[in-house]
C-alpha positions in Angstrom: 13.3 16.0 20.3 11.8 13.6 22.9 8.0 12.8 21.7 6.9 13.3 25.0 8.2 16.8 25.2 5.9 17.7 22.2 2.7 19.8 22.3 2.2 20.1 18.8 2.8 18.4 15.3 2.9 20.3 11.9 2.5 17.9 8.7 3.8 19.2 5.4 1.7 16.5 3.2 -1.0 16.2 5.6 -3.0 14.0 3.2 -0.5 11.1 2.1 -1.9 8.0 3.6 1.4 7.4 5.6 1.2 10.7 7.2 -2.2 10.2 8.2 -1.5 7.3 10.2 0.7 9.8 12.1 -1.9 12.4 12.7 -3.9 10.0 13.8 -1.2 8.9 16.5 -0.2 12.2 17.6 -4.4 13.1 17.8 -4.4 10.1 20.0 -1.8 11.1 22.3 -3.6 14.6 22.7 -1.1 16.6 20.8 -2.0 19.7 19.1 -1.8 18.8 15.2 -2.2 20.7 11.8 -0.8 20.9 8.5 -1.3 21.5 4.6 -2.2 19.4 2.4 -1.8 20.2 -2.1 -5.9 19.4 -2.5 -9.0 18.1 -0.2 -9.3 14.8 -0.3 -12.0 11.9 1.6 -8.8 11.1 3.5 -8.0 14.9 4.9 -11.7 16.0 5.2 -11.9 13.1 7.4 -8.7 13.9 9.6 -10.0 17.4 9.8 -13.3 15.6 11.8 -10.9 14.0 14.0 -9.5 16.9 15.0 -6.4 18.1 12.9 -6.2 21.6 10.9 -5.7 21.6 7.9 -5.4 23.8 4.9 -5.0 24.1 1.0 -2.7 26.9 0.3 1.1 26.8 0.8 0.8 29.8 3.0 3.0 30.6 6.1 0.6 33.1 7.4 -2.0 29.9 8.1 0.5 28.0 10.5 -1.5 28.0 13.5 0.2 30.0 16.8 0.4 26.8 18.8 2.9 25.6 15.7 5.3 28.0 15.9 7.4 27.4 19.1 10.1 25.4 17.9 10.7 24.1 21.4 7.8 22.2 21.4 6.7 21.7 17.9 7.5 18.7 15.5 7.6 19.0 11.9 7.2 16.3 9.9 7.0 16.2 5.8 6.9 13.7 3.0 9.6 13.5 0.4 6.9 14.3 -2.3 6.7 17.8 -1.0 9.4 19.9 -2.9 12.6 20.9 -1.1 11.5 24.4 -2.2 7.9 24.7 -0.5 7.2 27.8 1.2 6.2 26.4 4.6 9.2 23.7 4.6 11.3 27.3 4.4 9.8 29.0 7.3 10.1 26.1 9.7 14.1 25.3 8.8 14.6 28.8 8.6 13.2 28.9 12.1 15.4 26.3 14.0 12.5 23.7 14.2 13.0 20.0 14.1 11.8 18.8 10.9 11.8 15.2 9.8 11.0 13.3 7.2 7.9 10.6 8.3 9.8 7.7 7.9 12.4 9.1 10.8 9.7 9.9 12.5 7.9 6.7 12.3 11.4 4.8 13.3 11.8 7.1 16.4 8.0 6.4 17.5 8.3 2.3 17.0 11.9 2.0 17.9 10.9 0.8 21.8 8.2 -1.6 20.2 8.7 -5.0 18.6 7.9 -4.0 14.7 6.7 -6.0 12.3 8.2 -4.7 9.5 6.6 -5.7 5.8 8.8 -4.7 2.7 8.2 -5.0 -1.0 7.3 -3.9 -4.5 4.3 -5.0 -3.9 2.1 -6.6 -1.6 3.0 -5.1 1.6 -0.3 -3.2 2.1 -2.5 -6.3 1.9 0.4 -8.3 3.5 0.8 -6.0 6.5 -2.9 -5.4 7.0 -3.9 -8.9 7.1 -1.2 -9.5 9.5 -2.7 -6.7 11.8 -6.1 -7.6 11.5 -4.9 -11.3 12.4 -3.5 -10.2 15.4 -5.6 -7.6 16.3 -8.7 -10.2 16.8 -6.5 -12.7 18.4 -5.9 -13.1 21.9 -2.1 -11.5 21.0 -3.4 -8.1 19.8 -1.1 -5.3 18.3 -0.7 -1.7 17.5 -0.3 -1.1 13.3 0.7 1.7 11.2 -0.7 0.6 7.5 -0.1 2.3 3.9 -4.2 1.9 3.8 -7.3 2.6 5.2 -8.4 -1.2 6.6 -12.0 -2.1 6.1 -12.6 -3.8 8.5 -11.6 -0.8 11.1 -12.3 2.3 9.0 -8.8 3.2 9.9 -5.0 2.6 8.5 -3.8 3.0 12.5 -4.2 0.5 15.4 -3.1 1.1 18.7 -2.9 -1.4 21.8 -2.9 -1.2 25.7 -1.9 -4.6 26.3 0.5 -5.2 23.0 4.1 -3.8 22.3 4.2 -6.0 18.7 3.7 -3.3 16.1 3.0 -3.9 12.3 4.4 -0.9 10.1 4.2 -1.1 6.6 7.9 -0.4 5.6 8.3 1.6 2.6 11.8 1.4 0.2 10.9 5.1 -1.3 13.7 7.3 -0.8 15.1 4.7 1.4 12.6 5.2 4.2 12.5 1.9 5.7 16.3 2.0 6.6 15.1 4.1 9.5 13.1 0.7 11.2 14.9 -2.0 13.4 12.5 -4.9 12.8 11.6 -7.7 15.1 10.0 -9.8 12.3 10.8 -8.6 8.4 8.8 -9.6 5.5 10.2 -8.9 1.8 7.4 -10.3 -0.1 9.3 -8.6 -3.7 11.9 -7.0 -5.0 10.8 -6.2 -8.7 12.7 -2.8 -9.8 10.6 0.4 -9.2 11.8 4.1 -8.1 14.9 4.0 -10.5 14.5 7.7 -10.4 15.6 7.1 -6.9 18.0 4.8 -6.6 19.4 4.7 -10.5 19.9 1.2 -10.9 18.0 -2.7 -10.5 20.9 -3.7 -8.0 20.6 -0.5 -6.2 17.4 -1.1 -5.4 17.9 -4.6 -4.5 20.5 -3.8 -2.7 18.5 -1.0 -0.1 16.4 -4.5 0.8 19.6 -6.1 1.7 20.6 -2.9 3.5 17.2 -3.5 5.4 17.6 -6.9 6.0 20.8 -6.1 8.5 18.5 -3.7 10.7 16.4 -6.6 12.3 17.0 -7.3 15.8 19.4 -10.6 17.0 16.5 -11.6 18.4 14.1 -11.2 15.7 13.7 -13.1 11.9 13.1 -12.3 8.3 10.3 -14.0 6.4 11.2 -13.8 2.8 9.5 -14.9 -0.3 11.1 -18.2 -1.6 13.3 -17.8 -4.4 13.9 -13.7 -4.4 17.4 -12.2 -6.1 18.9 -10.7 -2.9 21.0 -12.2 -0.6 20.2 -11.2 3.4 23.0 -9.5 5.3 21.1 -11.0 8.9 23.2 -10.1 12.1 23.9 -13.3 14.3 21.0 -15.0 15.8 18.5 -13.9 13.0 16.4 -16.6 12.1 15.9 -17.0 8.5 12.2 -18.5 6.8 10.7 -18.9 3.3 7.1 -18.9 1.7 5.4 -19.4 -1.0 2.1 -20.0 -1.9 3.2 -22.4 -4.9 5.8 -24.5 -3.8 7.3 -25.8 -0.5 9.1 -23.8 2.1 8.9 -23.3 5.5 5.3 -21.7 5.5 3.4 -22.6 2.2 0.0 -23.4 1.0 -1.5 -26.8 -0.8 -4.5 -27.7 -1.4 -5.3 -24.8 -3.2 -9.5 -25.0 -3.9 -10.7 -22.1 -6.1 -14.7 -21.9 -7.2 -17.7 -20.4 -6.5 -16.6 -17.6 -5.9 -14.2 -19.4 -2.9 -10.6 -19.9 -2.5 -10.2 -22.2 0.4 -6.3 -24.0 1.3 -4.2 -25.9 3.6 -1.8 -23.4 5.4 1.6 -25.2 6.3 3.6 -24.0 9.1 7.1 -25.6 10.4 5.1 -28.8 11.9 1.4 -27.8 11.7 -1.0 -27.6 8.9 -4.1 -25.6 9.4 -6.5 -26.6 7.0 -9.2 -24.8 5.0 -8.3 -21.6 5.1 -10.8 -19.8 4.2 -9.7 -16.1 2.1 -12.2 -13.1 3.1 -10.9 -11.4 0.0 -11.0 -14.1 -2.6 -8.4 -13.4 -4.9 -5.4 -15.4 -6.1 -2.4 -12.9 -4.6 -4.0 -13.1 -1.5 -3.2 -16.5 -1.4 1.1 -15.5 -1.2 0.1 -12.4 0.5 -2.1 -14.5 2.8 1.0 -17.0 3.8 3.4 -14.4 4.7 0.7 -12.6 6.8 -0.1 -15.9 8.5 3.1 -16.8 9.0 4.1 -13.5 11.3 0.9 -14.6 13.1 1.5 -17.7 13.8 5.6 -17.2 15.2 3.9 -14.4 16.9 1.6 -17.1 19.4 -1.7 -16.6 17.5 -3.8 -19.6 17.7 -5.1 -22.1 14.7 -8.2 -21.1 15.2 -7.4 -17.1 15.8 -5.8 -17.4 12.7 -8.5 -19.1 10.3 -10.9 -16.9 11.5 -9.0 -13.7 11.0 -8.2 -14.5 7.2 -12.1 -15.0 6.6 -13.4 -11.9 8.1 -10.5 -10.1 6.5 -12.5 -7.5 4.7 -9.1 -5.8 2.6 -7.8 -2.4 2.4 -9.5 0.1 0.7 -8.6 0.6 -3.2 -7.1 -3.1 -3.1 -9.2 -5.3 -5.0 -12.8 -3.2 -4.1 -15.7 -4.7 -5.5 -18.1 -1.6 -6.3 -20.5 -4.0 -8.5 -20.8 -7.4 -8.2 -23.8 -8.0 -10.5 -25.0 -11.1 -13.2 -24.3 -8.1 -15.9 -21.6 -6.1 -14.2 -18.7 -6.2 -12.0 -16.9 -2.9 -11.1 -13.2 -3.4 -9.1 -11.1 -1.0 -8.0 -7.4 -1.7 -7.9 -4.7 0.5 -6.6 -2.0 -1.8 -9.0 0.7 0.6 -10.6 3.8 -1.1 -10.8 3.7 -4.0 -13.9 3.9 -6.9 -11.9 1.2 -5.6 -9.6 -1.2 -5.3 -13.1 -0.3 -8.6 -14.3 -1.4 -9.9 -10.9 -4.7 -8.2 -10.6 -5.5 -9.0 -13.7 -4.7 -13.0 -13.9 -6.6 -12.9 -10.5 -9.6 -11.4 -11.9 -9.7 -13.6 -15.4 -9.6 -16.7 -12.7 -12.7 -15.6 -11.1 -14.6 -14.4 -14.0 -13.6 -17.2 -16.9 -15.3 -16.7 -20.2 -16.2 -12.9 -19.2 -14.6 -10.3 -20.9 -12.4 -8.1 -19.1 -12.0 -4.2 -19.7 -9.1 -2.4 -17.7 -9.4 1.2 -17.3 -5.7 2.4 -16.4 -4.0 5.3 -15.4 -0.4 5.6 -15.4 1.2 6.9 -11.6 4.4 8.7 -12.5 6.8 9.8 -15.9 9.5 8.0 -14.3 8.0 4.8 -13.9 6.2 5.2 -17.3 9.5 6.1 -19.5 11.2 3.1 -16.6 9.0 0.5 -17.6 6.7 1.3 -20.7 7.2 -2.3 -22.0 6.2 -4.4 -19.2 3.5 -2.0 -18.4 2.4 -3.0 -21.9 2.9 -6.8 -21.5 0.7 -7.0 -18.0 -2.0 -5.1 -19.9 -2.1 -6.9 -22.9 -3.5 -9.6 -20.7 -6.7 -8.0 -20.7 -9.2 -8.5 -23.1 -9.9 -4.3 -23.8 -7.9 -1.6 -22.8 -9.2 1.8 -22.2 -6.0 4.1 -21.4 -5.6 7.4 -19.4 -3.2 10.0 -19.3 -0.3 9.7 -17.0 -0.8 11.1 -13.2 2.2 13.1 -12.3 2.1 13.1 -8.1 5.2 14.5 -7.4 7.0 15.0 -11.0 7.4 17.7 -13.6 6.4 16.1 -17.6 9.5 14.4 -19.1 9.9 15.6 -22.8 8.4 13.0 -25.1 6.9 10.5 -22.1 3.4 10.0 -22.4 1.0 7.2 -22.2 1.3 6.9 -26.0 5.3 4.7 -25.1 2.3 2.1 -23.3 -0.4 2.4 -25.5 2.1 1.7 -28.5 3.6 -1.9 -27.4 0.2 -3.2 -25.7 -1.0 -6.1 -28.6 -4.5 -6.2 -27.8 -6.9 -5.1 -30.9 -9.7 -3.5 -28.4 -7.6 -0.6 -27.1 -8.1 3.3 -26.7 -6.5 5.9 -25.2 -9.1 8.6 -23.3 -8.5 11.7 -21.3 -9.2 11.6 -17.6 -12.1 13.6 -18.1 -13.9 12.2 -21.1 -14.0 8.7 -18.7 -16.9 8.4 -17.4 -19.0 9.2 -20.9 -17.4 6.9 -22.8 -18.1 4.3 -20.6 -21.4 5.6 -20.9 -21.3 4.6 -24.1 -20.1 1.6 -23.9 -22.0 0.3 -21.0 -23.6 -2.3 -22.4 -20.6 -4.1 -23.8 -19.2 -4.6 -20.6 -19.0 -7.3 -18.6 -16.2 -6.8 -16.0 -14.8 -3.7 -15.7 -11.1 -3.4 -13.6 -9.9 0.3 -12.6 -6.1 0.3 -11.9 -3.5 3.2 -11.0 -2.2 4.9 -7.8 -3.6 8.4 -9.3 -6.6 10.2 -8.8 -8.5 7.5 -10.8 -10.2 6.3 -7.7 -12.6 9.4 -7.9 -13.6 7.8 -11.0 -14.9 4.8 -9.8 -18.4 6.1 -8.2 -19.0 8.1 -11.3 -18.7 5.3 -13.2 -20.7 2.5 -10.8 -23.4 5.6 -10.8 -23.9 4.5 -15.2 -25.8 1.3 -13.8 -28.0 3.4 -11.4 -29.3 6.0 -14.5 -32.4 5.0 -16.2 
């Protein structure tokens, strides 16, 4: 189905952030949209204020009549919804187009230049600093982001003037083999969703897959020293970074204090000094480079570029500061894969030397639990105290004998407990005046957590 033959778009998962970068396109093009969503949410009450319909029960009889020609109606789902759902049925059963949003997605960028960002990690901040570096240069850009950008209230950008298009590629369920990239960026390729794709080399092997989809015209930017080999088609133009060692964009320099962290960016024949990070933590540093770098081969200025990394205000859930008091300091970190945790926290100990540090963590997924128990363990024995949730499940059924006990048992720490979701925010309570920086980390529904707990340091 051509998009422009569309008069309305039905969502099945109407509050993943992905699809609601969607919505948000097909509101903007005038297109009749709805959907259902599992539970309310910030993110669908807002969409709902925008204009889309959406609703809370898996109900067929609440599909609205301007959904229901299948001539003119696009579904679109996420592969978290169950293959089984009752609404998914209907719309199959009635000769609609349904699509995945990662098909969807490839057929709406495939006539723009994409700027595709790929990794275990770091491809939200990566892909949203890009945008935001182009989007306040003279360049500009349209950008579909895995998270809700600060400094535009919004996870989509559109342009009149700009074809370039920044899309956060995702490798679950192999969605980012439906892009054909301009300009790639694999920033990691640390194992996660085995349940997925099995094996460590299967994995790996999806981001060579992805590598062979960029355009002849185009280039991949890939972190130095990664365990994959590119399959690039002729006339692919291959570049490295790093943000501890040379390569073809890298950063030296590197000044941290006060609260600072200020460096020299290196580009193929130009240095751009003093570099100043709007988000002042130690990944933004790598994550920084690789979003400079698509900048800068992109025509955005010296100058364009310094200035967009220090009014880069972040994503939302990556790296928030809720309090940042002499006596407290409350972060918010979506980390949920190990080597995202290890990060976040050896950022945080270099800000806040001699401070104690108290992670609050909530496991995101059996799979990746039972996958990776041990090195969840080893990031979080980094931490000074450990105060341990239950897993989240998202889209998984329990696993027989996987529980966040397989974490709490190998972390090595003395100051560790394990607390139910609910009992949170009064044990915190307290223990409130014991803490000195407190980190919150998971992809779950800890986030609802967080104002609870800032709200201790408000009671009297």
């Amino acid at each position: 189905m051509e998009i422009q033959k569309i008069t309305s778009v039905y969502f099945v998962g109407a509050g993943g952030i992905g699809m609601s970068a969607l919505i948000r396109y097909f509101l903007a093009k005038g297109k009749a949209v709805a959907g259902y969503d599992r539970t309310p949410s910030a993110l669908t009450e807002e969409l709902i204020r925008e204009g889309a319909r959406i609703h809370y029960e898996e109900d067929v009889a609440q599909i609205p009549a301007d959904c229901q020609d299948a001539a003119h109606t696009l579904v679109v789902y996420t592969p978290a919804i169950p293959e089984n759902h009752a609404e998914l049925g209907y719309f199959r059963a009635g000769g609609f187009e349904v699509l995945k949003r990662a098909e969807v997605l490839g057929t709406i960028t495939r006539g723009a230049r994409g700027l595709c960002v790929a990794g275990t990690h770091g491809k939200t901040t990566t892909s949203s600093m890009a945008a935001h570096l182009l989007k306040q240069s003279h360049v500009d850009c349209n950008a579909f982001l895995g998270g809700i950008l600060k400094n535009y209230d919004s996870n989509l950008m559109l342009s009149s003037k700009s074809d370039l298009t920044v899309i956060e590629a995702d490798e679950y369920d192999r969605s980012f083999h439906h892009l054909q990239p301009y300009m790639a960026v694999i920033t990691a390729v640390d194992a996660d969703h085995l349940d997925i794709y099995g094996t460590v080399e299967a994995y790996r092997d999806s981001f060579e897959h992805f590598t062979s989809l960029i355009r002849p015209d185009g280039c991949l930017i890939m972190k130095k020293g990664l365990p994959i080999h590119p399959r690039l088609q002729a006339g692919v133009k291959l570049y490295t970074y790093s943000a501890t060692e040379e390569a073809d964009f890298y950063a030296k320099h590197i000044r941290i204090g006060n609260g600072d962290i200020i460096f020299d960016f290196v580009a193929p024949g130009v240095c751009i000094p003093d570099v100043k990070l709007g988000v002042p933590v130690k990944v933004n540093i790598e994550n920084g480079v690789a979003a400079m770098a698509l900048a800068w081969l992109n025509g955005a200025t010296d100058e364009e570029i310094k200035r967009g990394m220090e009014t880069f205000a972040g994503p939302v859930r990556r790296f928030d500061f809720h309090l940042k008091r002499d006596d407290i300091v409350l972060i918010d970190d979506y980390a949920h894969h190990p080597a995202e945790l290890k990060a976040s926290i050896l950022s945080v100990k270099d800000l806040y030397k001699g401070k104690k540090i108290t992670g609050i963590f909530q496991p995101h997924l059996y799979t990746r639990t039972r996958d990776f128990a041990a090195d969840f363990a080893a990031s979080l024995s980094l931490l000074d105290e450990l105060i341990l949730l239950d897993i989240y499940p998202a889209r998984e059924e329990p696993i027989p004998g996987v529980t966040s006990q397989l974490i709490f048992d190998q972390v090595t720490i003395p100051h560790k407990q394990m607390v139910h979701r609910e009992d949170l925010v009064d044990r915190v309570r307290r223990e409130k005046d014991s803490l000195e920086v407190i980190l919150m980390l998971g992809a779950g529904n800890i986030d609802r957590l967080v104002e609870p707990v800032k709200e201790i340091w408000d009671e009297k």
